[in-house]
N, C-alpha and C positions, 0 to 999 in steps of 0.2 A: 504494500500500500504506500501510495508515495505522498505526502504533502505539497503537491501544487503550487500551492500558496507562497511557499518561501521557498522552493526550487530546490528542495534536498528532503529526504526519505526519512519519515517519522521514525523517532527510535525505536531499539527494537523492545526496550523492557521500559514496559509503558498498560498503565493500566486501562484496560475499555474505557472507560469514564473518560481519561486524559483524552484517549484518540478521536473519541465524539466531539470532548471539547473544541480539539484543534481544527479537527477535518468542520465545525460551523464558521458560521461568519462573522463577524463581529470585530471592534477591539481587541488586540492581544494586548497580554501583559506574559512575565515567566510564571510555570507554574509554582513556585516558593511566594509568589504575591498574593497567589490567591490558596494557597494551601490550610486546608481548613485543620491539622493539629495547630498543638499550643508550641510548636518550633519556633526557635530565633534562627533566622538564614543570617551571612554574612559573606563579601564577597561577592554579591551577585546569585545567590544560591548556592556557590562551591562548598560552602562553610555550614555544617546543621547543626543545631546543637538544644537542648535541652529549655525550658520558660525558664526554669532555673539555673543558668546559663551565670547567673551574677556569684553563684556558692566559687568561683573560678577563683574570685577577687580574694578569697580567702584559703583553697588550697594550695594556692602557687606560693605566697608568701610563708605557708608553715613548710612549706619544702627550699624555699629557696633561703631565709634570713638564717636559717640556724647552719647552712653551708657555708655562705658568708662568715657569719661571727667565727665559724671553724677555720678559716682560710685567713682572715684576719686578725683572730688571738689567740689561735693554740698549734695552726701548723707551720708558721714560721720560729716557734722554739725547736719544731719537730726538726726544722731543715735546720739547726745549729746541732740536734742532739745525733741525728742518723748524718750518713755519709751524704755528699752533696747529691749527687744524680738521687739516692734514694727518698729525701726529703723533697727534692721538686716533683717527683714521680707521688709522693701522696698527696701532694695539696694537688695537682691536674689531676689524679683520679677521681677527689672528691668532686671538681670543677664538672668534669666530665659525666660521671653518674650523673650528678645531679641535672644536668642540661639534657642525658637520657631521658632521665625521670620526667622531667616536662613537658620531652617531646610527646612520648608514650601515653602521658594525659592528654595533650591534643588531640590526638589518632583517636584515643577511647572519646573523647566531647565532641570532636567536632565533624563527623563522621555519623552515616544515614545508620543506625546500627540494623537497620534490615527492616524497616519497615514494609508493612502488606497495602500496597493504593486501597482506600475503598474505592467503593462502588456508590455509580449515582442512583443506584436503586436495587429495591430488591433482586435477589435472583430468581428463574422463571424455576417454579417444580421440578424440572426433567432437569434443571441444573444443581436443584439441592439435594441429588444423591435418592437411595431407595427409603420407601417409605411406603404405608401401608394405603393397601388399594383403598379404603374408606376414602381417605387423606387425597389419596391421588383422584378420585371422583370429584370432591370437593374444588380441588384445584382447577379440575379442567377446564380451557377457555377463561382463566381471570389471570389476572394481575394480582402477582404475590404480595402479600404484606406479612410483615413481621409474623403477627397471629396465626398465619396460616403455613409458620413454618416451621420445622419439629425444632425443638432447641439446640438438639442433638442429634449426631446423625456416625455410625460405624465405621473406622475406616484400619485397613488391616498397616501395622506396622511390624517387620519380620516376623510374620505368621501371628502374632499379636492384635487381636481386636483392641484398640483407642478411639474413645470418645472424643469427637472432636464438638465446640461448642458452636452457637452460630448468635454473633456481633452484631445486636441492634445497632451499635452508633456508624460502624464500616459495614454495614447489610454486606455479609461473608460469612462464609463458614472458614473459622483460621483452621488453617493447616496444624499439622501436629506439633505439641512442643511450642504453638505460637499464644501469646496472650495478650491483652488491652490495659496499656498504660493507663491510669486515669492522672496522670499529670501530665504527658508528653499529650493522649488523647487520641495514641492512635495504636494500630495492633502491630506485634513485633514479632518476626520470626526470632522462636529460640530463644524466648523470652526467658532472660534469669532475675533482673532485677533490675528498678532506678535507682542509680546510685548519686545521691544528691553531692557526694562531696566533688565526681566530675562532673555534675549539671546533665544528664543525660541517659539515656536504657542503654541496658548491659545487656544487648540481642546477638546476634549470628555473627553479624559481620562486624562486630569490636569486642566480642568476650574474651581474645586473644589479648586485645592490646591491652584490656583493663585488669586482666591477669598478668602481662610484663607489668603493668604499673604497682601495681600493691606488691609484687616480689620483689622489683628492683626498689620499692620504697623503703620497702622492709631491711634488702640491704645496707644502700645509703645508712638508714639508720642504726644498722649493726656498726658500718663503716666507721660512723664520726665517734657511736660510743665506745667502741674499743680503741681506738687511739685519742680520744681524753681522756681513758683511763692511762693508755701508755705515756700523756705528759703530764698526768701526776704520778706517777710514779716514778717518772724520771726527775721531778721537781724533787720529789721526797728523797730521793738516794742523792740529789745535788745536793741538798741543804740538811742533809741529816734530821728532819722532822718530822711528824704526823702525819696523815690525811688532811686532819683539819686546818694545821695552816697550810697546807702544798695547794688547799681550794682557795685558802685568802690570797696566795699568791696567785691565782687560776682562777677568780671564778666563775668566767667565763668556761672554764671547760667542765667544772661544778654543775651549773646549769643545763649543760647541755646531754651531761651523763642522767639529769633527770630526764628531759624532756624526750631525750631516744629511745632511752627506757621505755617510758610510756607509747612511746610512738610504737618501739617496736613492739609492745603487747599486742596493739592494735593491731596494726596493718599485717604483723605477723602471722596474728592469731586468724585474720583474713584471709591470710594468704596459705597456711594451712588446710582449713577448711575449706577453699575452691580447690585447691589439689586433691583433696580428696573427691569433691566435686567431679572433676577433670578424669578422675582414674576410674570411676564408676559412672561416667556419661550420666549425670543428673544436672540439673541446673537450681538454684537456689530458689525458684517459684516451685517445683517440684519438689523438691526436700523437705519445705516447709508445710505446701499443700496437700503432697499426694502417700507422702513419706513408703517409700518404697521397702520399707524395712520388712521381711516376711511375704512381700511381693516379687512378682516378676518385673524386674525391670527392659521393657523391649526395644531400650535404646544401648542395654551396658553390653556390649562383645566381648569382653575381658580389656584389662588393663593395658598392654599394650597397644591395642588398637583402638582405644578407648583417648590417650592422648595424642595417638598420630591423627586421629578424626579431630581432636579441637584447637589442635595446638599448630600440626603441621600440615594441615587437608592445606586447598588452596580456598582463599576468602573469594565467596560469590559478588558479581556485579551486582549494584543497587538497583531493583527493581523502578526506580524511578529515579527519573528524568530530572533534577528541581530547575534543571533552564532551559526547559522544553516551552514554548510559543503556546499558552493556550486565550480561546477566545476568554475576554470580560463580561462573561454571563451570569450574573449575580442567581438568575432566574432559574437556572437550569440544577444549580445544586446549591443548595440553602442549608444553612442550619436552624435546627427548631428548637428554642430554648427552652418550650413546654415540655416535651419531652425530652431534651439533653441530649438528645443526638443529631446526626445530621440524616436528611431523608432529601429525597428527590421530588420538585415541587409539579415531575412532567405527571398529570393525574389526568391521564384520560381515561385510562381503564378503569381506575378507581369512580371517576365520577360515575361513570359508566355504573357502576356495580348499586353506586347509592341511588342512582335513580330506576333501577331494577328493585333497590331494596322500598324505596316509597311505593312503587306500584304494588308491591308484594303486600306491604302494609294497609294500601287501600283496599286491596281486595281481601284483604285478611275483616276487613271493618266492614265492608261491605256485608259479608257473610254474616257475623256475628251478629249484625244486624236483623237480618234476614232471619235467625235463628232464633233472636230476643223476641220478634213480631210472631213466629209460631206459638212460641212459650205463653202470650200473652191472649193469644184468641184461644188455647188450652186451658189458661187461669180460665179467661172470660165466660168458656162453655162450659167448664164445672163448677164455676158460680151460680150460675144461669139453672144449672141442674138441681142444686144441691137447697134446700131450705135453708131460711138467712140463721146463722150461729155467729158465736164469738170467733175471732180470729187467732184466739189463743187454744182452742181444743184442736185443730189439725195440724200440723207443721204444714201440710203439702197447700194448703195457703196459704201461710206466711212463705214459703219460695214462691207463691204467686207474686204475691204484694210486694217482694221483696224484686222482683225482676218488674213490675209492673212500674215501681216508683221508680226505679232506674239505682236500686241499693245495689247496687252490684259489683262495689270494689275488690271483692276477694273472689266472685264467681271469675272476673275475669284472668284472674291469674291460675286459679284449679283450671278453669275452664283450657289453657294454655298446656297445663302439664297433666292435666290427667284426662283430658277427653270431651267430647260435649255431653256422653252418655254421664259420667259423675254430677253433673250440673244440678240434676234434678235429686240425687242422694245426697247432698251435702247441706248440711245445715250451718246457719253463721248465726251467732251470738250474738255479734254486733248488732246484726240484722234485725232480731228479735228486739233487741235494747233500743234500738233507735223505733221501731213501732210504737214500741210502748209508750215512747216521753213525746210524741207527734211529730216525729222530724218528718 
């Protein structure tokens, strides 16, 4: 399919919606302009990154100042205490990680981590998979909505039946492993988790990079606290003293033996717990949700092949485009903030269906009418029959008088679920109570 329009061939991973978009007529704008998650673009669309995109202003600075303070007041003793090449070789290491370290947070932030395009509308029956013939009668000749489509639907993964769910706000059924950020706002393959301190989901195509980050964080911070350990203890064998004063003389290296500490509990304790992640093919939205413990897990292969798939596979192309030409169609896909999702405004099937459903309702009234008018020349002719008594000795007159006056709030609802034959057995209370006081 070629794009005409701008004289070069629509990309190839691009979702239906997008390609509708583009192949109309209209204003263009990229599509990151009009991208309905809660993304911040940068760059022109190159750059994607997370609403919470600002938490950056705060992780970069706990990685970068405390490398600093280390390069500035504890590894230039280092370079008097060790041999000369040896002491330039650790203050550029530490320079070096740590300018890894930021790249690698980039790569994890600002990077599509594998999002699934929606769709400007539901999908048709025969495309949401098997379902039962009741279901599939129902559907025949309409236009899908949400309600009329199972929420769940089977799909076999290595000989493994998985549930896969189906996404009111991207009308899709995600793929396996896939799930809906409610802060990004939109669905992620290989969803493991938002991880707010890169501003961004931790999906398919950056679980890698945000796994090099928390490892090599975790190094960095073994790095700086074991050699502020080693320049107090080179301080204490110089001056023959304590701990206590080798930190009055250091205490910058003091502080920074705490703050690594702590650091590395953290990001270590992180970084632990994805390797384990990592060797048993789970992700952290599963671990927590599905807890595969005592289950078959039908993504784990064993261990080996469990980190060549996440660690060394090759990362997949972004399924979308963000500086792909699409028309400025406000009209053609909306969001509805009544319901919180987003839905497609093209209803002509739908209208279709509601003015099917009025005629249904008219003639539903129609009848019912026609039924209450029998009822009532029945009252009429075994009144007519019967010698005048009280209205309280037969019931089967008061259902006269009670259909007669038009009491008929709760006939029509039995009337609805249980038949028009129950109409006439059924006795109402109410009915009774409101005779009595002359309503």
């Amino acid at each position: 399919m070629q794009g005409n329009m701008y004289g070069s061939p629509l990309p190839l991973h691009m979702s239906e919606s997008n390609r509708r978009i583009i192949e109309a007529g209209g204003p263009t704008k990229r599509l990151y302009q009009v991208w309905k998650g809660s993304n911040r673009f940068f760059l022109g669309g190159r750059l994607i990154f997370g609403p919470d995109v600002r938490s950056l202003m705060l992780t970069i600075p706990l990685i970068v100042v405390p490398v600093i303070l280390f390069v500035l007041f504890v590894s230039h003793k280092l370079i008097n205490e060790f041999q000369h090449h040896l002491g330039n070789f650790i203050v550029a290491f530490a320079v070096i990680f740590a300018a890894y370290d930021i790249l690698v947070l980039f790569l994890t932030s600002g990077r599509d981590p594998g999002i699934v395009p929606r769709n400007a509308r539901h999908p048709e029956p025969t495309d949401a998979g098997s379902v039962s013939p009741s279901l599939s009668a129902e559907w025949s000749g309409r236009y899908s909505t949400a309600s009329t489509l199972p929420p769940t639907k089977d799909v076999f993964v290595n000989g493994i039946i998985v549930k896969v769910k189906y996404c009111n706000t991207c009308m899709l059924y995600r793929p396996p492993r896939c799930s809906h950020c409610s802060i990004c706002n939109n669905c992620v393959e290989r969803f493991d988790h938002h991880c707010p301190w890169v501003g961004q989901c931790i999906g398919r195509r950056n679980y890698r990079f945000f796994f090099m980050f928390v490892s090599s964080t975790t190094i960095l911070c073994l790095y700086v606290f074991t050699f502020c350990w080693v320049n107090l203890t080179k301080i204490m064998g110089a001056y023959d003293c304590n701990l206590w004063r080798a930190v009055l003389k250091s205490p910058v290296s003091g502080m920074l033996i705490i703050y690594t500490f702590i650091g590395a509990w953290f990001v270590g304790g992180l970084t632990a717990f994805h390797l384990y992640l990592v060797c048993t093919n789970q992700t952290t939205y599963e671990n927590f949700r599905y807890r595969y413990d005592g289950k078959l897990n039908p993504y784990n292969r064993g261990c080996i092949y469990n980190v060549k798939e996440v660690l060394f596979s090759g990362i997949p192309k972004s399924i979308n485009n963000f500086r792909a030409k699409v028309t400025d169609d406000s009209s053609r896909f909306t969001t509805s903030h009544s319901l919180g999702r987003t839905v497609s405004t093209d209803m002509a099937k739908p209208s279709f269906d509601l003015e099917v459903g009025l005629k249904r309702h008219s003639v539903a009234a129609e009848e019912l009418g026609d039924i209450q008018n029998k009822f009532e020349i029945g009252a009429l002719e075994r009144c007519e029959a019967r010698p005048p008594h009280s209205i309280w000795d037969t019931t089967d007159d008061v259902d006269a008088l009670s259909v007669e006056f038009g009491m008929g709030g709760k006939w029509e609802t039995q009337d609805v679920q249980h038949g028009y034959g129950d109409r006439v057995k059924t006795r109402s209370n109410d009915h009774r109570v409101k005779i009595q006081h002359g309503y």
